[in-house]
N, C-alpha and C positions, 0 to 999 in steps of 0.2 A: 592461253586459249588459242587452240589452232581453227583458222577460218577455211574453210573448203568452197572454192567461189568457182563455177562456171560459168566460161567466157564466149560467147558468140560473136556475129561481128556487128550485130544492131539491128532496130528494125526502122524501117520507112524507105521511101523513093528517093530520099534525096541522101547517096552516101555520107558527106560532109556530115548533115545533122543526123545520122542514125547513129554515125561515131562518138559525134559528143553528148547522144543522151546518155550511151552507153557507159561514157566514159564520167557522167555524171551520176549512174545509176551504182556503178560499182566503186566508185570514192567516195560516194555516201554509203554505201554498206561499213565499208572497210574506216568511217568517220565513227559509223553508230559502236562496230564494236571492239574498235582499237583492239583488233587481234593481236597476238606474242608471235604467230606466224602464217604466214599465207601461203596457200596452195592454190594455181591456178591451173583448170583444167581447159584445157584448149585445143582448136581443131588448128588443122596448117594455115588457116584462115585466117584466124583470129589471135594467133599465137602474137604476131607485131602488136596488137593493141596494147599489152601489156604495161610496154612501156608509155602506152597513152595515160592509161588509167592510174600508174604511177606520177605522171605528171599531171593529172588531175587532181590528187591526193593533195601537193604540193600549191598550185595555181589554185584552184577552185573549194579546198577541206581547209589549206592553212597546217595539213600535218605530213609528217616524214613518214612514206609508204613502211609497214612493216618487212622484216625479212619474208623475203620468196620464193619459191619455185615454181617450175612451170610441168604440168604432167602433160605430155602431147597425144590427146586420141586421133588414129590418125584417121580412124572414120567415125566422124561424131556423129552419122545417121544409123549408124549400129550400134543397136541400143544394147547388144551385149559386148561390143569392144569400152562403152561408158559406162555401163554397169562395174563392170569385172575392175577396170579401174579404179572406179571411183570407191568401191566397196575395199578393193584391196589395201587404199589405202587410209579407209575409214578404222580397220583392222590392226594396221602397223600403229597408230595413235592413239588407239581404244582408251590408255592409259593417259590421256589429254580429254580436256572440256574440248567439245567439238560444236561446231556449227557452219551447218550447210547453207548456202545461198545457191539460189537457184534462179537468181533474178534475169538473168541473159545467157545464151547458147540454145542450140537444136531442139527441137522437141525430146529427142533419145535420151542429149544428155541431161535436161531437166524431170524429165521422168523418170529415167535413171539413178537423179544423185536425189527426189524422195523416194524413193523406194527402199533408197539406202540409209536413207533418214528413219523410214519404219523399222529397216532390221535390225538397225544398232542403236535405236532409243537415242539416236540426237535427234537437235532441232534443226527444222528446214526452214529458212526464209526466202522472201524475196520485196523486194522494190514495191510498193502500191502508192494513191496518191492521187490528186484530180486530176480527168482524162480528158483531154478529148484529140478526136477521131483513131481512140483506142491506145494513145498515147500518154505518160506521165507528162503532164504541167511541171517545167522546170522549177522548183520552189518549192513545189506543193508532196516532196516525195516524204512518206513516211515506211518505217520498217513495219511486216505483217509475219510474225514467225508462224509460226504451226506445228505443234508437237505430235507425230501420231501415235502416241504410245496407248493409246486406249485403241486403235484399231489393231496394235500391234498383242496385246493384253487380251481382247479377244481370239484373237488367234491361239495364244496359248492354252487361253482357257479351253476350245474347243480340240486342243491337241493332247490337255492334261485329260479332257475326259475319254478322249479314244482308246489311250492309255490304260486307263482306268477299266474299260471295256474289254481291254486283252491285257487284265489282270496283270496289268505292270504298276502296281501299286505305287512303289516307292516312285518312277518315275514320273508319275502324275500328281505327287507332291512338291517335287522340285519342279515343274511347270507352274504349279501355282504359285509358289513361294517367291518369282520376280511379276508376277501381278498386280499390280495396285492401283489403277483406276477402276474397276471392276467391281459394283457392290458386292454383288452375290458371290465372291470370291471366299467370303469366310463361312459362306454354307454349304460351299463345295471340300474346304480343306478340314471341315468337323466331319463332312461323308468318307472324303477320301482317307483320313488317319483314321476312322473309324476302321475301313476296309482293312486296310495296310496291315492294321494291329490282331485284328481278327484272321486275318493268314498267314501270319505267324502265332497263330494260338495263342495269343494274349484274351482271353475274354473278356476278362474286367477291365482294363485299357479302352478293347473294342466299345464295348458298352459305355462307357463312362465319354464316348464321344458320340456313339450311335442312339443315346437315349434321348437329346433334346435337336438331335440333327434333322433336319427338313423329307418330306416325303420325295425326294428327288424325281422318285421312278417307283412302279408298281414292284412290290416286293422286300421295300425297305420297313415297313411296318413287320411285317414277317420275320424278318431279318430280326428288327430289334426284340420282337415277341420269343423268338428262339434263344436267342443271348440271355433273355431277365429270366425264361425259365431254367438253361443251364446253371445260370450264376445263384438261383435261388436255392436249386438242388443242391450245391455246392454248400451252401449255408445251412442247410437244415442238416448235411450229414457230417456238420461238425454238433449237432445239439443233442442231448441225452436220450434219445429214442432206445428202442427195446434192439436188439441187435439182429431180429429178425425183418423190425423196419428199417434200423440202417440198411440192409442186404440190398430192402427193395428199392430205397432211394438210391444206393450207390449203383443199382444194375440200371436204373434211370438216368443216371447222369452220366456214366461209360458209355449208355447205346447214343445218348445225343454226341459225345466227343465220337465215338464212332461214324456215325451220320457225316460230321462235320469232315472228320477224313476221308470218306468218300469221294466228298464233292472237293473236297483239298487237292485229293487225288487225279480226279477230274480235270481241275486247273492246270493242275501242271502238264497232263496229255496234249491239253490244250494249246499249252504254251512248245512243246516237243520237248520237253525235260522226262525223258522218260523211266530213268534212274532213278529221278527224285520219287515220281509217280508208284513204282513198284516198290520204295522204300516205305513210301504212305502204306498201300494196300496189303503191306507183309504187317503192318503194326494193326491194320484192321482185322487183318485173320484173328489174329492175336488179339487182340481185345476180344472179338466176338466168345474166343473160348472163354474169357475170362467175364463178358455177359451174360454168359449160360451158365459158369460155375455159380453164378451169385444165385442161383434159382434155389440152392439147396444152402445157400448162406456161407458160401466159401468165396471168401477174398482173398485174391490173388494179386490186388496193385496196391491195397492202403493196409492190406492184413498180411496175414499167412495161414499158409496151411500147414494144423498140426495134425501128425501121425496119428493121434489118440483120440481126434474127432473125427478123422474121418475112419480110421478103421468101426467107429460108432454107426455110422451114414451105409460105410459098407459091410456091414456082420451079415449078410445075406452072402458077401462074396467068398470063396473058401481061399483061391491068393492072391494074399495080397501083399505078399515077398516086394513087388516091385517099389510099392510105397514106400515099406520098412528100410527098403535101401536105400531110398534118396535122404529119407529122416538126415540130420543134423545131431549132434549131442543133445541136442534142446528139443528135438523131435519135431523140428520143422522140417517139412518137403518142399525142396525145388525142384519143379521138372520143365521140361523145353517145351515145343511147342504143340508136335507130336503127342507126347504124353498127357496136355492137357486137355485133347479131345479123345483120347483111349479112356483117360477118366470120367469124362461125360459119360460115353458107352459105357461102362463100370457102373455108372451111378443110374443106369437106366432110360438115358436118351437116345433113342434109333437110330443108326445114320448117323452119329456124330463122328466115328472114324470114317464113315466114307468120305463125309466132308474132306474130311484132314484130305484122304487119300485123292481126293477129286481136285484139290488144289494143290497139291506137292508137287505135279512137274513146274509149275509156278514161281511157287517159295522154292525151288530150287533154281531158278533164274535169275532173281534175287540175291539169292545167295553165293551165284558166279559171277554179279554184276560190281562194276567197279568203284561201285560205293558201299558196296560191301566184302566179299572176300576175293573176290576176283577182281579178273581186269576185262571181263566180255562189256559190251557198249548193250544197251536194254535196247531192243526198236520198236517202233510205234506201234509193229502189228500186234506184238505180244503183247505192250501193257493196254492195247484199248479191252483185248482178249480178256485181263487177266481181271480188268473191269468189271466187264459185263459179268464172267465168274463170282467170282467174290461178290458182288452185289446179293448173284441170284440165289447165292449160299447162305448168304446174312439172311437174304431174306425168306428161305425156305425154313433157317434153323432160328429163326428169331415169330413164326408164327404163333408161337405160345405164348409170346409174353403180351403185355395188356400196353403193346404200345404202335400205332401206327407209322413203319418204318419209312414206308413209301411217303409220306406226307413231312415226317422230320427232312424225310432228303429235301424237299420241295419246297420249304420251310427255311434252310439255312442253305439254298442257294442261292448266290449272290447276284445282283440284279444287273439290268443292260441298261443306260443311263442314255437318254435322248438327246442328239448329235446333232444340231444343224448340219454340220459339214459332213455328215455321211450319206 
């Protein structure tokens, strides 16, 4: 165990006995916890005492002072020349039981070496025992340590939630994770893996921590009401239904993952990942065509489309050459992304190639950005643009269905968690 002891030169009027309390106060430290090494921090003042309180160890303890060093602050009323010290070499021994005492030296350096007690989770002590005229009673000294790790553990906790707030999930799970005085700590890390899971698209994850997790903040109710109905939707269109009500559950449960990527989207604008963001909003275009497909009972993500039902859907159309071509041996079509709003138009929705064509200089940004075929950098002003686009298109081409888009967004937005320290 290494003892980290700051040394002043005493207190009282009369020198002689301010040195021998001193030298009393610090051989009983170094009694109670028979360190393996000793570090003394000392002004140029107090530096000779050293050998006092070593010879106290010996005359007044009865024990052989441990190995030593001396660290010399050379201005111990500068509480960042004692800090920086005393912290740096809290840091070189991290890997040793540590224990501060802070029973004699300056105000800076005992202010200084707890404060270093708080940021590195050791224990601060110091000398206490009967006083009088403010002084320890020679006999009467007892050790009073102090751990501040619960003030320190609130800190964190109000740092994992900041975090939390600017959708740095993961890092505000590793804030809680050295937390442990702190009750409410494990109803923060059931909200926090909740979130974490849920923006990386895990639902059932998300859920399975966000269904018995605490109302934290206004919106978590919401939150979990959006999750039980995706995940239900999820369950009913694996069960026997008529394939015209699968169509209508699966175009239910695409517009909420849809929904979900907006506001995903959103995060990451938020965060300046904006790569990431126009890689989100390219896959909502793209869903939405394939939320509009499901209106005529063609699935496009858990089905296929075959050539011989839909030339059935379209016998009103004279060609329909372009289908035939994509067909497969097996008479399955695949087409891009393009082609799957020229089919809506085909199939008799207005304005579903304008769409396409209203957001192509877009998806073409996208598609030169360095997380996709290219090497261009996306900047902020294009994908907030490309946002508010694609939103206003979901939501102009999504008026016909029986489901309230603007309220799903509003619904599976994730909440803002109340900060003390903000």
């Amino acid at each position: 165990m290494y003892l980290l002891m700051t040394v002043g030169t005493g207190i009282g009027s009369d020198p002689a006995d301010a040195i021998d309390r001193l030298v009393r106060s610090c051989s009983f430290v170094i009694q109670s916890y028979r360190p393996d090494h000793l570090i003394y921090f000392c002004s140029p003042e107090s530096r000779s005492l050293v050998s006092d309180i070593e010879a106290g160890c010996r005359e007044i303890r009865g024990i052989d002072p441990p190995p030593s060093e001396i660290c010399l602050i050379e201005d111990a009323n500068n509480f960042s020349r004692c800090f920086d010290l005393i912290y740096g070499v809290c840091v070189l021994f991290q890997e040793f039981e540590i224990v501060i005492d802070a029973s004699s030296g300056t105000r800076s350096m005992t202010m200084a070496a707890s404060i270093v007690s708080f940021l590195t989770r050791n224990t601060v002590t110091h000398v206490t025992g009967e006083k009088q005229g403010g002084l320890v009673i020679p006999g009467t000294e007892h050790m009073k340590e102090m751990s501040l790790f619960a003030a320190y553990d609130r800190l964190r906790l109000h740092q994992a939630i900041d975090q939390f707030n600017t959708n740095h999930f993961g890092s505000s799970l590793g804030l809680l994770s050295g937390i442990s005085t702190i009750p409410e700590r494990d109803t923060y890390y059931a909200l926090f893996h909740g979130y974490y899971s849920w923006d990386k698209l895990n639902y059932t994850e998300a859920y399975r921590y966000l269904e018995h997790a605490d109302d934290l903040a206004e919106g978590v109710s919401h939150n979990r009401l959006f999750l039980q109905n995706l995940i239900e939707l999820e369950s009913k269109c694996e069960n026997g239904y008529s394939k015209k009500e699968q169509c209508r559950l699966k175009q239910e449960k695409y517009l909420y993952v849809l929904v979900d990527l907006l506001n995903n989207a959103r995060r990451r604008i938020e965060d300046e990942r904006y790569d990431d963001a126009f890689a989100r909003l390219y896959r909502v275009v793209e869903l939405l065509s394939q939320v509009l497909l499901l209106t005529w009972n063609i699935d496009d993500i858990e089905g296929k489309i075959h050539f011989t039902e839909l030339r059935k859907i379209l016998h009103e159309k004279k060609d329909i050459s372009l289908y035939a071509r994509r067909a497969d041996r097996n008479g399955v079509i695949r087409i891009g992304l393009r082609s799957k709003f020229m089919l809506l138009d085909d199939l008799g929705m207005q304005g579903a190639g304008e769409y396409y064509m209203h957001l192509e200089p877009f998806l073409r940004i996208r598609n030169d950005s360095i997380l996709a075929h290219g090497l261009t950098p996306v900047h902020g002003d294009a994908a907030h643009t490309m946002w508010d686009e694609v939103f206003t298109v979901t939501r102009d081409a999504c008026k016909g269905l029986p489901f309230d888009l603007e309220h799903l967004l509003l619904q599976s937005a994730y909440p803002q968690l109340p900060n003390p320290m903000s």
